[in-house]
C-alpha positions in Angstrom: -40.7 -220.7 22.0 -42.8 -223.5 22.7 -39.8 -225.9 23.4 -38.4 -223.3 26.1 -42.0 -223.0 27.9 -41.7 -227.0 28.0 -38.4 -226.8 29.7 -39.5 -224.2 32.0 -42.5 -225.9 33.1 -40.2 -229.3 33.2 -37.8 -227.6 35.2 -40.4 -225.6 37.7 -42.3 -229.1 38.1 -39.1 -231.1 39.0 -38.3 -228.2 41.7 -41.8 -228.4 43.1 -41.6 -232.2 43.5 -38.2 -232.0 44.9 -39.6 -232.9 48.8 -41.4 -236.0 47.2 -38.6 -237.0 45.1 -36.3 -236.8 48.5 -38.6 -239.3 50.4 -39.0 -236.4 53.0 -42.5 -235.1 54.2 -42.9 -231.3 53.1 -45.2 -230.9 56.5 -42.2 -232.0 59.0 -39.7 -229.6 57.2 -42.8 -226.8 57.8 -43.1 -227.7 61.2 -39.3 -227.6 62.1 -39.0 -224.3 60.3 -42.3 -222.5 62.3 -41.1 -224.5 65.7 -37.5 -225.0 65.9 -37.8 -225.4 69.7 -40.9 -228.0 69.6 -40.3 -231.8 68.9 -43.0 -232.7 65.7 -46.1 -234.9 67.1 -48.6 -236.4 64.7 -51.1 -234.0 65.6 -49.4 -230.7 64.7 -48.0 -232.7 61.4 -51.9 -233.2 60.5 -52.7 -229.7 61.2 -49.9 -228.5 59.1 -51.1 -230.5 55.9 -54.3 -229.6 56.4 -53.7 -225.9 56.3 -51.3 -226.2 53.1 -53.2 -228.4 51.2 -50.5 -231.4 51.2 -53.2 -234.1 51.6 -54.0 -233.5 48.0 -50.8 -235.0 47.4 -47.9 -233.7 44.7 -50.0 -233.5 41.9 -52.8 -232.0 43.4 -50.0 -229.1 44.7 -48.6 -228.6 41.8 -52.4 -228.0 39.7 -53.0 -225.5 42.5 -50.1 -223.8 42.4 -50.1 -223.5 38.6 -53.7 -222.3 38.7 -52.8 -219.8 41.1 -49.7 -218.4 38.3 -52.9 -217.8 36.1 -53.9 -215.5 38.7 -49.9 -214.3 38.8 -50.9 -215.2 42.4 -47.1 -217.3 43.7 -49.1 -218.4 46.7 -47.8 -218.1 50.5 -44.7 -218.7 51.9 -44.8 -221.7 54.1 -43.1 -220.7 57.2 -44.3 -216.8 57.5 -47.7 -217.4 55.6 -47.3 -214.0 53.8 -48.2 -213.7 49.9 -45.2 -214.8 47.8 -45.8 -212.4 45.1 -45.0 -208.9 46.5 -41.8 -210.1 47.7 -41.0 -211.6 44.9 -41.4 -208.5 42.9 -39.1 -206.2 45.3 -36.4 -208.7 45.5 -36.6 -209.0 41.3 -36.4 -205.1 41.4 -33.3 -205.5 43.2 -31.4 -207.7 41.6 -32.1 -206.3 38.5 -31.0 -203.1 38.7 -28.0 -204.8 40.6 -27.7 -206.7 37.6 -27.8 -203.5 35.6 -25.0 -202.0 36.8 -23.0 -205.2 37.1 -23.2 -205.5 33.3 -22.2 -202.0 32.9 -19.3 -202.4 35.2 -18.6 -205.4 33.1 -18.4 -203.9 29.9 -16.5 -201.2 31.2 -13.9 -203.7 32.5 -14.4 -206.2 29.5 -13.6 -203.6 26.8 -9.9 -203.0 27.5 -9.2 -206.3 28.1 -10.8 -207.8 24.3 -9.0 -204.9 22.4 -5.9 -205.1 24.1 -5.7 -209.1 25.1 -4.2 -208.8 28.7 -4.9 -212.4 29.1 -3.5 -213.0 32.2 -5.1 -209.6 33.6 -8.4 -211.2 32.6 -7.4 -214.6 34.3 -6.2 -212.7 37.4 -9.3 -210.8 37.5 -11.8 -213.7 36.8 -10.5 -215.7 39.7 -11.0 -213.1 42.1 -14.4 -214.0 44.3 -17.0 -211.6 44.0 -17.4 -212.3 47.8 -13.6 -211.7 48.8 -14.2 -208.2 46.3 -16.8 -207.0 48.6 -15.5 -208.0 51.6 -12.5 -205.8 50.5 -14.7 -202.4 49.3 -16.8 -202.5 52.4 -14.0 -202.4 54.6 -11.8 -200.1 52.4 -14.9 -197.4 51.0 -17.5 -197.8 53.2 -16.3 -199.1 57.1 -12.9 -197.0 56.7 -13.1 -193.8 54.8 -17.1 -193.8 54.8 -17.8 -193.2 51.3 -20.9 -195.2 50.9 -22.9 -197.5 52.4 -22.4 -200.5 53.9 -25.6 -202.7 53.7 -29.1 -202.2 52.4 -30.6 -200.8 49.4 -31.9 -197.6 49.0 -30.8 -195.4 46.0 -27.7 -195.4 43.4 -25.6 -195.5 46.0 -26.5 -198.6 47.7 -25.6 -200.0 44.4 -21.7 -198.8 43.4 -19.8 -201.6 45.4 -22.0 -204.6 45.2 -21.9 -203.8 41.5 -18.3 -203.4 41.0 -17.5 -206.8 43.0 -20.1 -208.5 40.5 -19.4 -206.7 37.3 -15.2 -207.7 37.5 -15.0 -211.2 37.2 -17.8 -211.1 34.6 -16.0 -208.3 32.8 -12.6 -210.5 33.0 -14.4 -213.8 31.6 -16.1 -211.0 28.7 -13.2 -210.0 28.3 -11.6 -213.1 26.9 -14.8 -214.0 24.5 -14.0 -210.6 23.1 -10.6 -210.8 22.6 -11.0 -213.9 20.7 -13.5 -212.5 18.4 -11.8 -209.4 17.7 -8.7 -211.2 16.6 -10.3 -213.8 14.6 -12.5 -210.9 12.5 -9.1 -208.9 12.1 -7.3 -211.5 10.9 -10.5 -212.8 8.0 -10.1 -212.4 3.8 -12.1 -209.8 3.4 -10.5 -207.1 5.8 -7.9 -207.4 2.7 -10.3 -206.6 0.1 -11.9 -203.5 2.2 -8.7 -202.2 2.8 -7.3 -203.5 -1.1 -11.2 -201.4 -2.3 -10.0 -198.2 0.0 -12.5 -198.8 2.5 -11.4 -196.0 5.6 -9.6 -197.4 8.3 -12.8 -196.4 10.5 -14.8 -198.2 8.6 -13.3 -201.1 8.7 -12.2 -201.1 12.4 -16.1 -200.9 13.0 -17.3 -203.2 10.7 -14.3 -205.9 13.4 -16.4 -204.8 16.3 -19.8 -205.5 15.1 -18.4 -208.7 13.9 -16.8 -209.4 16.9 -19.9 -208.0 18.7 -22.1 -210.8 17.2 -20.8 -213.4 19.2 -20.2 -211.5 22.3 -23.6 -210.3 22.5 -25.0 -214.1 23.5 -22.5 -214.2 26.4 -23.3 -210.8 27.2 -26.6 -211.9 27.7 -26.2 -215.6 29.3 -23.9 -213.2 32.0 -26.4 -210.7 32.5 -29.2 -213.7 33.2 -26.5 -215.2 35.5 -26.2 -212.1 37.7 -29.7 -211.7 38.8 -29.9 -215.2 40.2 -26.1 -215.4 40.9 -25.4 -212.8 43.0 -26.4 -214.6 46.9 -22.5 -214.2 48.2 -22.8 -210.5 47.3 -26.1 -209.6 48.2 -25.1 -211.7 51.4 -21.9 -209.5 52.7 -24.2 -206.0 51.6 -27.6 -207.5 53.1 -29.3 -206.4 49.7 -32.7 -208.2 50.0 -32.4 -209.5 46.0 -34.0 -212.6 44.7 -30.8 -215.0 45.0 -30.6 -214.9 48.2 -34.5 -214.9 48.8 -34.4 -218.0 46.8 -31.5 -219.5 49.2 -33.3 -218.7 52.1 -36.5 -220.2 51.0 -34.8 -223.8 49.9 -32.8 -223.7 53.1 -36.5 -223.7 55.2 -37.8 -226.2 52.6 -40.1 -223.0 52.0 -41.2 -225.0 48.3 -43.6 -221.8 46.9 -40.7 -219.3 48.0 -38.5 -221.6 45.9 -40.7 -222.2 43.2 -41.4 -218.4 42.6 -38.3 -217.3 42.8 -36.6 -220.4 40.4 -39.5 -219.8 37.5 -38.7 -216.1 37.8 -35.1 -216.8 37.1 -35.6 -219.6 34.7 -37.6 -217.2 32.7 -35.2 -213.7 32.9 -32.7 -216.6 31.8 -34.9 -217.4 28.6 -35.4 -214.3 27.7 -32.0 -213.2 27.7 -30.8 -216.3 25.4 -33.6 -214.9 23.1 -32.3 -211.4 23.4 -28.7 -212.9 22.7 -29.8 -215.0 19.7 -31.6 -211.5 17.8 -28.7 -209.6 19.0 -25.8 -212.2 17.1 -28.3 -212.4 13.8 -29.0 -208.3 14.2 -25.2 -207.6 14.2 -24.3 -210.1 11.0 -27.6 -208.7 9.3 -27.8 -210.3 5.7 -24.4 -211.9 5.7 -26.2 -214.6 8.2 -29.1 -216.0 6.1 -26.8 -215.2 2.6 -23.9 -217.9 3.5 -21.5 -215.0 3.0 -19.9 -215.2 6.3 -16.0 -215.7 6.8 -14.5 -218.6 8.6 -11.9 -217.1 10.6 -8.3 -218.8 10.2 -6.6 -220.3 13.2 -4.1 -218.0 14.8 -1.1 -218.9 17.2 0.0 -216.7 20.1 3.0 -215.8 21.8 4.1 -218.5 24.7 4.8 -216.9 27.7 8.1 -217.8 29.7 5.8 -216.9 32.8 4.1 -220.3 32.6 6.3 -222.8 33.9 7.4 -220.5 36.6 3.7 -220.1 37.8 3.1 -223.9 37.6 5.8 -224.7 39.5 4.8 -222.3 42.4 1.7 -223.8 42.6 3.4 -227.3 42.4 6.2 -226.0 45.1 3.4 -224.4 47.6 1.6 -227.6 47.2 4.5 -229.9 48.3 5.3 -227.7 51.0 1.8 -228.2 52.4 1.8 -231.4 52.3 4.5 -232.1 54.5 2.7 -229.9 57.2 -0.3 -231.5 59.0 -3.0 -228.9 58.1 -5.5 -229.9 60.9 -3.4 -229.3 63.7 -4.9 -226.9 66.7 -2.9 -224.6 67.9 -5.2 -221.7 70.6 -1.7 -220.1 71.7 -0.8 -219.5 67.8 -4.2 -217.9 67.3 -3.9 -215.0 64.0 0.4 -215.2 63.7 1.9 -213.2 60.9 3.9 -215.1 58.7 7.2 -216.3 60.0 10.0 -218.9 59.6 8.0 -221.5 61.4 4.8 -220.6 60.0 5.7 -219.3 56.2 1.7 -218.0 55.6 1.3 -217.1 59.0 -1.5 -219.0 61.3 -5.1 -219.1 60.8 -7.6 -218.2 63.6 -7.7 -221.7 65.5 -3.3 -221.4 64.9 -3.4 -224.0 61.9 -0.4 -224.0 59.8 -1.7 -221.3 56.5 0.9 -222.8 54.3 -0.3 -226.3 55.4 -3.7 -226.2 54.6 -3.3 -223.7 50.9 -0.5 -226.7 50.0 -3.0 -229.3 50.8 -6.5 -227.6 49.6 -3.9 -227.2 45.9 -4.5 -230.9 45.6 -8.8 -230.9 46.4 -9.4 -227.6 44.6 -7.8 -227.8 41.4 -8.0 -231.1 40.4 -11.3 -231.3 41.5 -12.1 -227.9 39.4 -10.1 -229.2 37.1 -12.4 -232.2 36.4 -16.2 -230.2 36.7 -13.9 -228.0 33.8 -13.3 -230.6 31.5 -17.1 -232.3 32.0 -18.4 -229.0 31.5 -16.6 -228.4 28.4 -17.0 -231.8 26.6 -20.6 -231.1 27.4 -20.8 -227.5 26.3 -18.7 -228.6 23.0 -21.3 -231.4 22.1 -24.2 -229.4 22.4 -23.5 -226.7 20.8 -22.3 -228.6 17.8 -25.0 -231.0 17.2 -27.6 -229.0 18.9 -28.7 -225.5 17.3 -31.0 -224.9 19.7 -30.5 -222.9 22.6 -34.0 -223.3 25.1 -32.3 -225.6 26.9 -28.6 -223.8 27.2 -31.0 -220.9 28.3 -32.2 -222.2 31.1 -29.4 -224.0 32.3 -27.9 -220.6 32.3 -30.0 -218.9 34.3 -30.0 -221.8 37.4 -27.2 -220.3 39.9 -25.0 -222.2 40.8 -26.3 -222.4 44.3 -29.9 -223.5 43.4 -28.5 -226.1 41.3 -26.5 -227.1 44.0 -29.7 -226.8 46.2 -31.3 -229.3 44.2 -28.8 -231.6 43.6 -28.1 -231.9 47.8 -31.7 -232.5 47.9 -31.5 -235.5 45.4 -28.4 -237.3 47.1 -27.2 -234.9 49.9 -24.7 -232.5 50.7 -20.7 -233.5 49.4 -18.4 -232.6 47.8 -19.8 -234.9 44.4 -23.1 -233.3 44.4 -21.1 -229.4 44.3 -19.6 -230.5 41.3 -22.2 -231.8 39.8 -24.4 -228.7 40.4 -21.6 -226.1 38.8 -21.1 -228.7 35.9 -24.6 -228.3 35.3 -24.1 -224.8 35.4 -20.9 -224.1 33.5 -21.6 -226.1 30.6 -24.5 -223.5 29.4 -22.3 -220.9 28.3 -19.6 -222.7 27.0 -22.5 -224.5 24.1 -23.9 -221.0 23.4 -20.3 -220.0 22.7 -20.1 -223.1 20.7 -23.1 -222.9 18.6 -22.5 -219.3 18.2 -19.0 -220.0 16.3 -20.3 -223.0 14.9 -23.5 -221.2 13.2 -20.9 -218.7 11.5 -18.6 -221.1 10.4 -21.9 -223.4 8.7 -22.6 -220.0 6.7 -19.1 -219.6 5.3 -18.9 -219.6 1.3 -16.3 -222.0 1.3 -18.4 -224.8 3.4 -21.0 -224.0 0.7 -18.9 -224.6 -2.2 -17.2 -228.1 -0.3 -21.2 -229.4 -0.1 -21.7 -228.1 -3.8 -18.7 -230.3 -4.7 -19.4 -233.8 -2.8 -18.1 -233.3 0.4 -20.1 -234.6 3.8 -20.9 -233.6 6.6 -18.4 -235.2 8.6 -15.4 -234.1 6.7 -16.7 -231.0 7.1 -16.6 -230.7 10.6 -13.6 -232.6 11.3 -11.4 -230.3 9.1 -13.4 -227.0 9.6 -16.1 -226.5 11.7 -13.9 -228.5 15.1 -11.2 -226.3 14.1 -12.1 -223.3 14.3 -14.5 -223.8 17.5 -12.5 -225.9 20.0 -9.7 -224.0 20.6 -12.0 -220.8 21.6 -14.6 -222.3 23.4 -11.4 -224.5 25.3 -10.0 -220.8 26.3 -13.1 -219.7 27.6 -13.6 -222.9 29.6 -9.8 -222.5 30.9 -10.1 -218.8 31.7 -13.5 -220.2 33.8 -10.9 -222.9 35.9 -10.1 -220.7 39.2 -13.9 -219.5 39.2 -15.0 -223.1 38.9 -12.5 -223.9 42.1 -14.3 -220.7 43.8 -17.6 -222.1 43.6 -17.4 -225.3 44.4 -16.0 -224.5 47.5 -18.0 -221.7 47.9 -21.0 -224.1 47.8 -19.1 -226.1 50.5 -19.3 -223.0 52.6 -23.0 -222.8 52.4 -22.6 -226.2 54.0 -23.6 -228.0 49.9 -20.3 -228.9 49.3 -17.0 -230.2 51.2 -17.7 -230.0 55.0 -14.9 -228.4 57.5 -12.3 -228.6 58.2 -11.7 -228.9 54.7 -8.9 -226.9 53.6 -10.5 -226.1 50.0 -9.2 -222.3 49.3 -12.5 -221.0 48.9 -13.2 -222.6 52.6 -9.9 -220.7 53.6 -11.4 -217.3 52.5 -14.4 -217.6 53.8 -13.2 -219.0 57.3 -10.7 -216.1 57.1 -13.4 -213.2 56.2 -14.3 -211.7 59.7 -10.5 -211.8 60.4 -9.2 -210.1 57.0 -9.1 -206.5 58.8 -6.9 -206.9 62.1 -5.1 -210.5 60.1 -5.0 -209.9 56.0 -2.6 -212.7 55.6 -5.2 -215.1 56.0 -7.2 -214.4 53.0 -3.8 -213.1 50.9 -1.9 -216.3 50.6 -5.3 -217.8 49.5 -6.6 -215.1 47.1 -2.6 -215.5 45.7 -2.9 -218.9 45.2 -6.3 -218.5 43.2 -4.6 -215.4 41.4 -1.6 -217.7 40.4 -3.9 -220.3 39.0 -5.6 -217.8 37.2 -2.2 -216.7 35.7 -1.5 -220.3 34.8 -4.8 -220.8 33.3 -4.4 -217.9 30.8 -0.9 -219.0 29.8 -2.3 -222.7 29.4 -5.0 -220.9 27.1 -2.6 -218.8 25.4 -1.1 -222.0 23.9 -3.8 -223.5 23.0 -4.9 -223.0 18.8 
């Protein structure tokens, strides 16, 4: 515990020097955020660091501020003046009951999916943006047939779409970490002697799920934790007034004790939930953990789908096609065309060529997701295999994507490099807990006990055990993650972190095609397609892999 209040205060001390770190003056960005119409003069800068303290310098900000936490006073915003705290507290009431639901949506959806393993469902249903999900239920259930709300918060009901376009990725991604662990505790030595002993078939089935339930429960919880600070493209499209996008605001007006509030508040729901996920995983084994009595689970092959190489070469086919088209091209007269033999995906809404610019964002968006995948995972795989501690994967975990991206844009400005870097730093998290989690069980097995008792080192050990039986899950989950990784990077881009316009990246597409998706669907279809597809390809990729 007293490694992860380091890493919080390390990480809440980096955040509040980020202005410093930048070379920028904190008073200048204050100035242009009260005065956007006024040109800064020395005299108003002076003013402005007398009233916020900023001639004390960095450190002297940073004592005051942590003396005011003492007082669980957050201080005042820098642009409005107002008290930190009690907005703070509303937008964390927000988002965690958004986050409430969200999981409950996500187990709902994640249940299915790990008894059954509808792989590509999952994959399908992970690369679906939560944005593009609500966009779709507030024009179908709420604008259209006027079911429920379209914006705010205020009751239950303000909660039943934002949830549902949070909850179904997550579900699909839980999904997969189930499915895995249910089939590797069905298929371990002792379901034979239960069954050999004339154990009930009920018995046993539930004795699989809590087994399976041990390592589900960390990612459970890392998911949870990601939702609250996560969820600033939902809370966006339904104006819910929830702490990521309070957070978002606030680094966007340089508004540092805005930001700092609402990062520590994350950082330490994140922290807690990776504690909550360790006690679940050693509740669930019980005894079995600390006696060495655990089963390492046998590698398992899977059926290969014939659907593979027909999805990979209509990504590969779309992306040729595109290329030959020029996708910057202007066209006002062919403003919003439907699809046609000219213009196969139809037009966008400046009449650029659809097919053009999906054929030619292929190239940026999955190779580029491709490679924050593979960093990610050689990073989660590391940690959570020499490391078997988990403050640091918690608080990685709980950094959204978009205040890591926030940070990192600070450090060395807005690109595409500094939007992957920011959901590497993200990703990684989840894939060590999943790591260490299989790792930890396959460490207590009997027969890694009896190979030490005989001679044998750690090395060998882990080269023909331990890597065997973690690599190929924790490489499903990190596949499964591909199309959400191509999302948010270019999701980031959109915020204006990432790639820059007229970028043809497909989350760019999406989000450029948004306010046109009622009267022109095609222009969010072809892209949400060619994510789906990738999603397809990704599950069959992780089907193969053992």
């Amino acid at each position: 515990m007293l490694r992860r209040f380091a890493i919080l205060l390390a990480a809440t001390v980096t955040v509040g020097l980020l202005p410093i770190l930048a070379g920028r003056d904190p008073a200048l960005a204050v100035l242009r955020a009260r005065l956007t119409d006024r040109e800064p003069d020395q005299a108003a800068l002076a003013a402005v660091r007398t009233e916020l303290g900023l001639d004390a310098g960095p450190f002297g900000l940073l004592q005051r501020w942590i003396e005011g936490l003492v007082r669980a006073d957050f201080g005042r915003s820098w642009v409005s003046g107002a008290p930190v705290g009690p907005e703070l507290l509303r937008a964390l009431q927000v988002s965690m009951s958004l986050a409430g639901f969200a999981a409950l949506v996500a187990m709902l959806v994640a249940l299915p999916l790990a008894v059954r393993g509808l792989s590509r469902t999952a994959a399908m249903l992970a690369a679906l943006p939560e944005f593009l999900i609500a966009m779709v239920l507030l024009v179908v259930f709420a604008v259209k047939l006027g079911l429920l709300p379209t914006s705010g918060w205020d009751g239950v009901m303000h909660a039943v779409l934002p949830s549902i376009a949070l909850g179904v990725p997550a579900g699909a991604v839980l999904g997969t970490v189930g499915h895995d662990a249910v089939r590797a505790a069905s298929t371990e030595p002792w379901i034979a002697t239960w069954q050999a002993a004339g154990y009930p078939r009920r018995l046993v089935m539930t004795a699989v799920l809590r087994r399976a339930a041990s390592v589900v429960s960390g990612q459970l919880a890392l998911i949870v934790a990601g939702l609250i600070g996560g969820a600033v493209a939902v809370e966006v499209v339904f104006a819910l007034p929830g702490i990521g996008r309070m957070a978002v605001s606030g680094a966007l007006a340089q508004d540092m004790p805005v930001v700092q509030g609402c990062v520590l508040v994350i950082l330490l729901i994140g922290t807690v939930a990776g504690v909550l996920g360790t006690w679940g995983q050693r509740l669930l084994l019980g005894p079995a953990f600390a006696a060495g009595s655990m089963m390492a689970s046998p590698t398992s092959t899977r059926p290969r789908s014939r659907l593979l190489p027909a999805l990979a070469l209509m990504i590969v086919g779309v992306a040729v096609a595109g290329l030959l088209r020029d996708p910057m091209a202007v066209d006002l007269t062919a403003r919003l065309r439907p699809p046609s033999l000219e213009h196969p995906f139809g037009t966008d809404a400046l009449g650029r060529d659809l097919l053009a610019r999906v054929g030619h964002g292929a190239l940026s968006t999955a190779v580029l997701a491709l490679l924050v995948t593979a960093a990610a995972l050689a990073i989660g795989l590391a940690w959570g295999l020499i490391f078997r501690g988990t403050a640091v994967v918690d608080v990685a975990n709980a950094l959204p994507p978009t205040i890591a991206a926030l940070i990192v844009a600070t450090v060395i400005g807005p690109g595409v490099l500094g939007a992957a870097v920011a959901v590497a730093a993200v990703l990684w998290a989840p894939l060590a807990a999943h790591a260490r989690s299989l790792a930890l069980e396959q460490r207590a097995s009997p027969h890694l006990e009896a190979s030490r008792a005989v001679g044998a080192t750690g090395t060998w050990l882990l080269m023909r055990h331990v890597l065997p039986a973690v690599v190929p899950a924790v490489t499903r989950g990190a596949v499964v993650r591909l199309p959400g990784v191509a999302l948010a990077v270019a999701s980031l881009g959109f915020l204006g972190l990432g790639a820059q316009p007229p970028s043809p990246e497909w989350g760019m597409l999406l989000a450029e095609g948004m306010p046109y998706v009622e009267r022109a669907p095609w222009v969010v279809l072809f892209p949400v397609a060619a994510l789906a597809t990738l999603g397809a390809t990704a599950a069959g990729v992780a089907a193969r892999i053992r």
